[in-house]
SEVEXKOL-997687 format. One record per residue (C-alpha): x, y, z; residue number from 1. Coordinates in Angstrom, 3 decimals, always signed. Each point is the difference from the previous one (the first is absolute). Layout:
N
+----------+----------+----------+-----+
!       c1 !       c2 !       c3 ! pos !
+----------+----------+----------+-----+
!        X !        Y !        Z ! NUM !
...
+----------+----------+----------+-----+
! end
This chain:
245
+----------+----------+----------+-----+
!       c1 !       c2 !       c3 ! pos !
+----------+----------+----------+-----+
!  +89.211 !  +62.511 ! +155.705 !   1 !
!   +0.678 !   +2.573 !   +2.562 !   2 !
!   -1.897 !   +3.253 !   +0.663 !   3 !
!   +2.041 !   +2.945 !   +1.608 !   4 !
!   -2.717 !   +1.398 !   +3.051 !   5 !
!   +2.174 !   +3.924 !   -0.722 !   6 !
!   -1.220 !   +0.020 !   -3.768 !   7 !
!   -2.762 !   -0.506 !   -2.024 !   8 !
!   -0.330 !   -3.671 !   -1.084 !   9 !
!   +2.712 !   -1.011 !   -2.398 !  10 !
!   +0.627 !   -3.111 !   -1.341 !  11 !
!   +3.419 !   -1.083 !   -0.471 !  12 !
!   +1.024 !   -3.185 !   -1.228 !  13 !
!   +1.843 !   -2.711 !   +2.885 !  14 !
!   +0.925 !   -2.345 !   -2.997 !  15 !
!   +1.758 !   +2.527 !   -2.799 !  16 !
!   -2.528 !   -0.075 !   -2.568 !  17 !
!   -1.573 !   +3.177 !   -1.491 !  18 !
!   -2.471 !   +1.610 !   +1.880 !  19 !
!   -3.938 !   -0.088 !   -0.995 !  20 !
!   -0.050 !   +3.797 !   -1.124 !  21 !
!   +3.133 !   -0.200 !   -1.950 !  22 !
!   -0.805 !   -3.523 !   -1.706 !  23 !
!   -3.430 !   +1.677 !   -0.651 !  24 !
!   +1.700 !   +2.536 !   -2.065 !  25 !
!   +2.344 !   -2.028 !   -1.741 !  26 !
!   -1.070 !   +0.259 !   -3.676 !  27 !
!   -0.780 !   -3.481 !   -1.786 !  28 !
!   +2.487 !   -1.739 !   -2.354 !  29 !
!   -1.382 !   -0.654 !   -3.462 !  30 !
!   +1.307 !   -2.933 !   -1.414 !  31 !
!   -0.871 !   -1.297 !   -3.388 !  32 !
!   -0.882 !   -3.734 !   -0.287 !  33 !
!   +3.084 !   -0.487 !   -2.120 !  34 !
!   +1.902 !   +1.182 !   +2.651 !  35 !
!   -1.098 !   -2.143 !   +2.957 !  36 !
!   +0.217 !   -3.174 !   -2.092 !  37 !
!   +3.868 !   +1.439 !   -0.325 !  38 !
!   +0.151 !   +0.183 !   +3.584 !  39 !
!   -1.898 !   -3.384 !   +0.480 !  40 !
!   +3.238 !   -1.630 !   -1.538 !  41 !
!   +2.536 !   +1.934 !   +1.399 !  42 !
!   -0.946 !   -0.989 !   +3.356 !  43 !
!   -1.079 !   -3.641 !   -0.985 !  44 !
!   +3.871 !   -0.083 !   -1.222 !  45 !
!   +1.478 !   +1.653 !   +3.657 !  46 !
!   -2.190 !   -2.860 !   +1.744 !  47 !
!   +1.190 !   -2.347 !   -2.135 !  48 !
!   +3.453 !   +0.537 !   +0.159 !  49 !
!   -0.624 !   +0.782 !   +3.724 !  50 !
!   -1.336 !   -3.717 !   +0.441 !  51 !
!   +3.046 !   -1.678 !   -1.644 !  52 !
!   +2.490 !   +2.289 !   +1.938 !  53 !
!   -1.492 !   -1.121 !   +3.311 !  54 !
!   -0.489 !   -3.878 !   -1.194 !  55 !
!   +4.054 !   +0.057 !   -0.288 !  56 !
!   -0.273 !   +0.086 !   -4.093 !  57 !
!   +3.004 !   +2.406 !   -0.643 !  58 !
!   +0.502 !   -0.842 !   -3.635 !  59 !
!   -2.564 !   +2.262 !   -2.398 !  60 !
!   +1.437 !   -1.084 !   -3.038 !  61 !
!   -2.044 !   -1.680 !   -3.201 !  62 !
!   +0.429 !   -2.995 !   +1.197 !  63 !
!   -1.734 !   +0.894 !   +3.269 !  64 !
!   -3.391 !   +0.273 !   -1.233 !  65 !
!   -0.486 !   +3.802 !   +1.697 !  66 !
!   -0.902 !   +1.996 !   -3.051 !  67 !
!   -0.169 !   +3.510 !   +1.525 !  68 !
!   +2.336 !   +1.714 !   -2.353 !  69 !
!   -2.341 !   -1.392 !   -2.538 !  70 !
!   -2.748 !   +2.020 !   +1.450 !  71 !
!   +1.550 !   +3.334 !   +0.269 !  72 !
!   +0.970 !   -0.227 !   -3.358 !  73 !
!   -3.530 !   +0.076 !   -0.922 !  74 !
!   -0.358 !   +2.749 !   +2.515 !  75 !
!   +2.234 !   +2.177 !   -1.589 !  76 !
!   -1.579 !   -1.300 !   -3.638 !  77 !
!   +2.345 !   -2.649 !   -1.438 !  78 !
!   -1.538 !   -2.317 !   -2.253 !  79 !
!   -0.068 !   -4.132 !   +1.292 !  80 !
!   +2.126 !   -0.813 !   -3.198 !  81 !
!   +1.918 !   +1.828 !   -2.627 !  82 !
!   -2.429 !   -0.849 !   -2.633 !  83 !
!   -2.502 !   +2.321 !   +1.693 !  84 !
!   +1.641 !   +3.141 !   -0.457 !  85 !
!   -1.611 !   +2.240 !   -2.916 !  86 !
!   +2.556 !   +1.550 !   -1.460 !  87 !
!   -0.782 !   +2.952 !   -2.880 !  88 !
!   +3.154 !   +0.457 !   -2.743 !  89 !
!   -0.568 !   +3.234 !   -1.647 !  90 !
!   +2.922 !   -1.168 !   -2.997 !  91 !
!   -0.207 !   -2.976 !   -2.415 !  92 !
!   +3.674 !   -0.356 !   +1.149 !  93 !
!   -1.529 !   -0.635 !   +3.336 !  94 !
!   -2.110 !   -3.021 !   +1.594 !  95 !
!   -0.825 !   -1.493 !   +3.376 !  96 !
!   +3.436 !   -2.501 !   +0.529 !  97 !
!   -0.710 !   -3.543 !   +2.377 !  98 !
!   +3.045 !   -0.390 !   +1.520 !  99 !
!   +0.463 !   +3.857 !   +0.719 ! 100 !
!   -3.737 !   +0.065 !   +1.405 ! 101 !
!   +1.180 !   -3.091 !   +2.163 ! 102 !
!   +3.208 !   +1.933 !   +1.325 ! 103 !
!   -2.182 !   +3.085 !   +0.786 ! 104 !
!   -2.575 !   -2.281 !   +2.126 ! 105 !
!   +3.027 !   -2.213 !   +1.764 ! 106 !
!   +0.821 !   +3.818 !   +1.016 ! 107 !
!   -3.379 !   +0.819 !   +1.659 ! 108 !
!   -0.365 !   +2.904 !   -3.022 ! 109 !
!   -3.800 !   +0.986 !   +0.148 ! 110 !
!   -1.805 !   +0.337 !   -3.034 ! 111 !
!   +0.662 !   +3.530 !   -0.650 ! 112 !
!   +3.721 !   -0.498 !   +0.683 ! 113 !
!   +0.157 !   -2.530 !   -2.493 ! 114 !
!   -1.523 !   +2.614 !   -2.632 ! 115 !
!   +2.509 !   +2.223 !   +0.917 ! 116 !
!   +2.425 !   -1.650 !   -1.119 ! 117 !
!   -1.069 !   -0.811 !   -3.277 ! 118 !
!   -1.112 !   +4.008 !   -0.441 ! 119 !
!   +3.786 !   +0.812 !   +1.096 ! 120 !
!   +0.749 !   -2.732 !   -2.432 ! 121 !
!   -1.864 !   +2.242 !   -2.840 ! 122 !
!   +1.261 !   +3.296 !   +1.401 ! 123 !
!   +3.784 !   -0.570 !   +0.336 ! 124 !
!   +0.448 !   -3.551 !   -1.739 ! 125 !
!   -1.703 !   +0.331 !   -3.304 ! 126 !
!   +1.117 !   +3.566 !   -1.056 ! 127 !
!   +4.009 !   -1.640 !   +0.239 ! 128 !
!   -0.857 !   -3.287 !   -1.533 ! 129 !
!   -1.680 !   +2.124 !   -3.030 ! 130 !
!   +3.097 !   +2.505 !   -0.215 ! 131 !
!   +2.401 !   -2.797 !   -0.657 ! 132 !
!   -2.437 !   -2.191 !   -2.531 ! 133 !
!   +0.200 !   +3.797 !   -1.383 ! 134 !
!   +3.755 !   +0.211 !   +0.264 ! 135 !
!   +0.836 !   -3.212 !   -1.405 ! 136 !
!   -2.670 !   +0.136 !   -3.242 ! 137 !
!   +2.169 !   +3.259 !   -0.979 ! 138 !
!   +3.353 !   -1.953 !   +0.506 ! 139 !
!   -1.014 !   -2.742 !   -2.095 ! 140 !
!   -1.528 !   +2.374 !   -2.610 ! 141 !
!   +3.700 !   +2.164 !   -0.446 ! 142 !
!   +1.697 !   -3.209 !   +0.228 ! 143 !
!   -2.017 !   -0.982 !   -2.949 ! 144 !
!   +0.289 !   +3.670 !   -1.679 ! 145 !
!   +3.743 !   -0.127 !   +0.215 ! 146 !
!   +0.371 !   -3.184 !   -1.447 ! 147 !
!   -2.350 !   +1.269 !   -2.984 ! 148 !
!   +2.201 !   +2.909 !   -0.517 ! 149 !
!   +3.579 !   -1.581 !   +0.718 ! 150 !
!   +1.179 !   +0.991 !   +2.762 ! 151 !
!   -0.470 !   +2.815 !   +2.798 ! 152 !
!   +1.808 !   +2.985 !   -1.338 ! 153 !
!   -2.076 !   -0.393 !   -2.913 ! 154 !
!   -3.120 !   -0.701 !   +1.531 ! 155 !
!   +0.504 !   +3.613 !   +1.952 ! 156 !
!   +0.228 !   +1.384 !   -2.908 ! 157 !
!   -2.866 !   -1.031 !   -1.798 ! 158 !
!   -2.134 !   +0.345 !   +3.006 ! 159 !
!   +0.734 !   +3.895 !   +0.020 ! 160 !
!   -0.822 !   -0.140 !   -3.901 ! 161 !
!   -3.248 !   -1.827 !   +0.372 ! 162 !
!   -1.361 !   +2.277 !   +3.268 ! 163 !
!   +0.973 !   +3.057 !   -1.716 ! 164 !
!   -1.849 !   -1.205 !   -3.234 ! 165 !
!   -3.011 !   -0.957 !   +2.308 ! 166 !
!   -0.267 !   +3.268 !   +1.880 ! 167 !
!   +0.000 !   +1.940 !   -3.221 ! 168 !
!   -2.743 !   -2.301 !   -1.756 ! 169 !
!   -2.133 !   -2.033 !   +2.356 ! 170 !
!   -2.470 !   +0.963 !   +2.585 ! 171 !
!   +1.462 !   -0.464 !   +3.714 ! 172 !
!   -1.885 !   -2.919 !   +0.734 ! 173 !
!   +0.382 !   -1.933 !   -3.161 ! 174 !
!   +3.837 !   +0.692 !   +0.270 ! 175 !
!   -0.204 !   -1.131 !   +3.926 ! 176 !
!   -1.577 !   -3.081 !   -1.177 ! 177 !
!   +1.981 !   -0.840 !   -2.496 ! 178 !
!   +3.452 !   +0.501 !   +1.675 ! 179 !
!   -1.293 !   -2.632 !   +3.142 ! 180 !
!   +0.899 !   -3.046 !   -2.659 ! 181 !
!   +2.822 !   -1.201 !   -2.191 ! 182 !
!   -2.473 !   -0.409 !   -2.642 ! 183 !
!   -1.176 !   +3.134 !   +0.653 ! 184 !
!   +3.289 !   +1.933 !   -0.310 ! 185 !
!   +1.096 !   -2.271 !   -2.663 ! 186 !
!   -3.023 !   +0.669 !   -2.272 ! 187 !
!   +0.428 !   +4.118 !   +0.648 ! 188 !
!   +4.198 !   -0.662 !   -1.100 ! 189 !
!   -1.937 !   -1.287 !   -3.430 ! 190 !
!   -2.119 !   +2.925 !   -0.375 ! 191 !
!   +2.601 !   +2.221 !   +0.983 ! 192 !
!   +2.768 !   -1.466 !   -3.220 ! 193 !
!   -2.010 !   -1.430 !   -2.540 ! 194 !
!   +2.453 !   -0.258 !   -2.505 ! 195 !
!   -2.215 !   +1.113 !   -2.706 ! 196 !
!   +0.842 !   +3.529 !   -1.387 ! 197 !
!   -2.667 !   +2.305 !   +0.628 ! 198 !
!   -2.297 !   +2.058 !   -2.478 ! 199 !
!   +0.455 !   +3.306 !   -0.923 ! 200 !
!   -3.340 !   +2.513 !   +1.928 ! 201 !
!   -0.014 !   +1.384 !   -3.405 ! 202 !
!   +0.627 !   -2.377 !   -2.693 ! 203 !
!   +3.909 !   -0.589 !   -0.104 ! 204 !
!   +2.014 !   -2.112 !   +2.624 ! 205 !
!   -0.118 !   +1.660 !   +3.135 ! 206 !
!   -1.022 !   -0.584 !   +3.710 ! 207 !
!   -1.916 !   +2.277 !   +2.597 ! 208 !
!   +1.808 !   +2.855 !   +0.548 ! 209 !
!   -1.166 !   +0.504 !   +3.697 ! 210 !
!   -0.760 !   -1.093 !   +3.576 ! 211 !
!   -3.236 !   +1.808 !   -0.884 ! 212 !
!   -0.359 !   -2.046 !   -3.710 ! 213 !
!   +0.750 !   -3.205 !   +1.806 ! 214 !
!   -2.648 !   +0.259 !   +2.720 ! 215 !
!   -2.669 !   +0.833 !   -2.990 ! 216 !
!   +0.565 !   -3.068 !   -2.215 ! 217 !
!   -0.359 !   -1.548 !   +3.800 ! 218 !
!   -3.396 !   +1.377 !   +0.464 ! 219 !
!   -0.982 !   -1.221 !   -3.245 ! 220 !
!   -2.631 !   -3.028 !   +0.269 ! 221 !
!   +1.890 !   -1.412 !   -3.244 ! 222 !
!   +3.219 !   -0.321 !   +2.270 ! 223 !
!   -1.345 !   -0.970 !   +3.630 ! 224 !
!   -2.797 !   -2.405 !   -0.813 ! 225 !
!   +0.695 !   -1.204 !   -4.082 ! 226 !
!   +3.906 !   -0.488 !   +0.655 ! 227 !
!   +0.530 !   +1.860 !   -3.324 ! 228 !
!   +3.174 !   -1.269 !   -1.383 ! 229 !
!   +0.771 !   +3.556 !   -1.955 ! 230 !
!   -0.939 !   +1.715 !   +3.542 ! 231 !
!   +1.576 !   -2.217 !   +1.732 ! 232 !
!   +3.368 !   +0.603 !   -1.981 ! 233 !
!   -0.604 !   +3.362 !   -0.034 ! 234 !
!   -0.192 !   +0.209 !   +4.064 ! 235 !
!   +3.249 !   -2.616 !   +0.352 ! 236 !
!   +2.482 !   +2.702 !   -2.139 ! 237 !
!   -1.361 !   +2.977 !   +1.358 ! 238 !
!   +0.779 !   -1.152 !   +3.606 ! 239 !
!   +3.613 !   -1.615 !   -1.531 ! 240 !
!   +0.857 !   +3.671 !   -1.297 ! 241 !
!   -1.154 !   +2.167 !   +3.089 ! 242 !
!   +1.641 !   -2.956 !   +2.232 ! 243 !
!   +2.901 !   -0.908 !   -1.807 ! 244 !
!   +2.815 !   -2.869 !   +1.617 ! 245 !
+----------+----------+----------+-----+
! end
């Protein structure tokens, strides 16, 4: 060290390093013991591939033995083996795949990476896979309709017949249930033209006269939970008169 005689004593470091007062002020580093085990094998890793570097060993592949990418894989939280990921599917459609798991680890993906991609798998994935199982039920039941009915023209047409019949006598929900299944649609086109006349409201032939007739005899526990043949026929002529062709 060396003292200036024109000043008060002051200590300055010869060598570069920090000087007592300063290092005395220096706040402490808090490390957790999680953390300096981290560090432990990051710099056991730099040694080691310090030591094979300088012993002329140039090639760091598997073969080598040097296994330092190894260890900062489990640095950064990769698993030792595929198997060892634990991965949560949030869809029955959905479940932890072995040779997908063993891409993601050949890739270095951590463990959260690898259940990202299976939640970006339910996010974007599983919403398009369910829109064309969707897509291609409803082709297969009009392909079966129009067969049913002979033909497509005709098929169009009793499609309007059958919707308007259902708006004007069922509930919304039992007519959006309904209408989701050939044998659904097919068994309203049998309510809708029974072939049996109807019965007269007040003791001669006749059918309901009304929008407002045909919704009652719908209400009617005889009709919607008995299956009242004379209701039933009554309901089927009504809707054939309002809703003619």
């Amino acid at each position: 060290m060396i003292h200036s005689s024109d000043t008060p004593s002051t200590a300055v470091s010869v060598g570069g390093g920090v000087p007592p007062a300063l290092a005395a002020e220096r706040p402490a580093v808090s490390r957790s013991g999680a953390a300096d085990a981290e560090i432990e094998a990051l710099v056991q890793v730099c040694r080691d591939l310090e030591a094979r570097l300088r012993a002329g060993k140039r090639d760091l592949g598997p073969e080598s033995g040097f296994d330092g990418r190894r260890a900062l894989d489990r640095l950064r939280g990769v698993p030792d083996k595929p198997e060892d990921y634990c991965i949560t599917c949030h869809h029955p459609l959905l479940e932890p795949d072995p040779d997908v798991n063993a891409r993601l680890h050949r890739c270095g993906f951590t463990a959260e990476q690898a259940q990202l991609v299976y939640d970006l798998a339910l996010e974007k994935v599983i919403p398009v896979l369910e829109q064309m199982a969707e897509s291609f039920e409803a082709e297969c039941q009009k392909t079966r309709l129009v067969q049913h009915f002979g033909g497509e023209d005709r098929w169009h047409e009793i499609q309007r017949q059958v919707m308007a019949w259902g708006r004007a006598n069922l509930s919304a929900d039992v007519l959006e249930t309904l209408s989701r299944t050939a044998e659904g649609v097919i068994a309203l086109h049998r309510m809708m033209t029974s072939p049996e006349p109807g019965l007269g409201r007040s003791g001669g032939a006749g059918v309901a006269a009304s929008e407002d007739d045909i919704r009652s005899l719908m209400r009617d526990p005889r009709y919607w939970r008995d299956r009242d043949p004379a209701l039933v026929r009554r309901v089927s002529e009504g809707f054939r008169r309002l809703y003619p062709g």
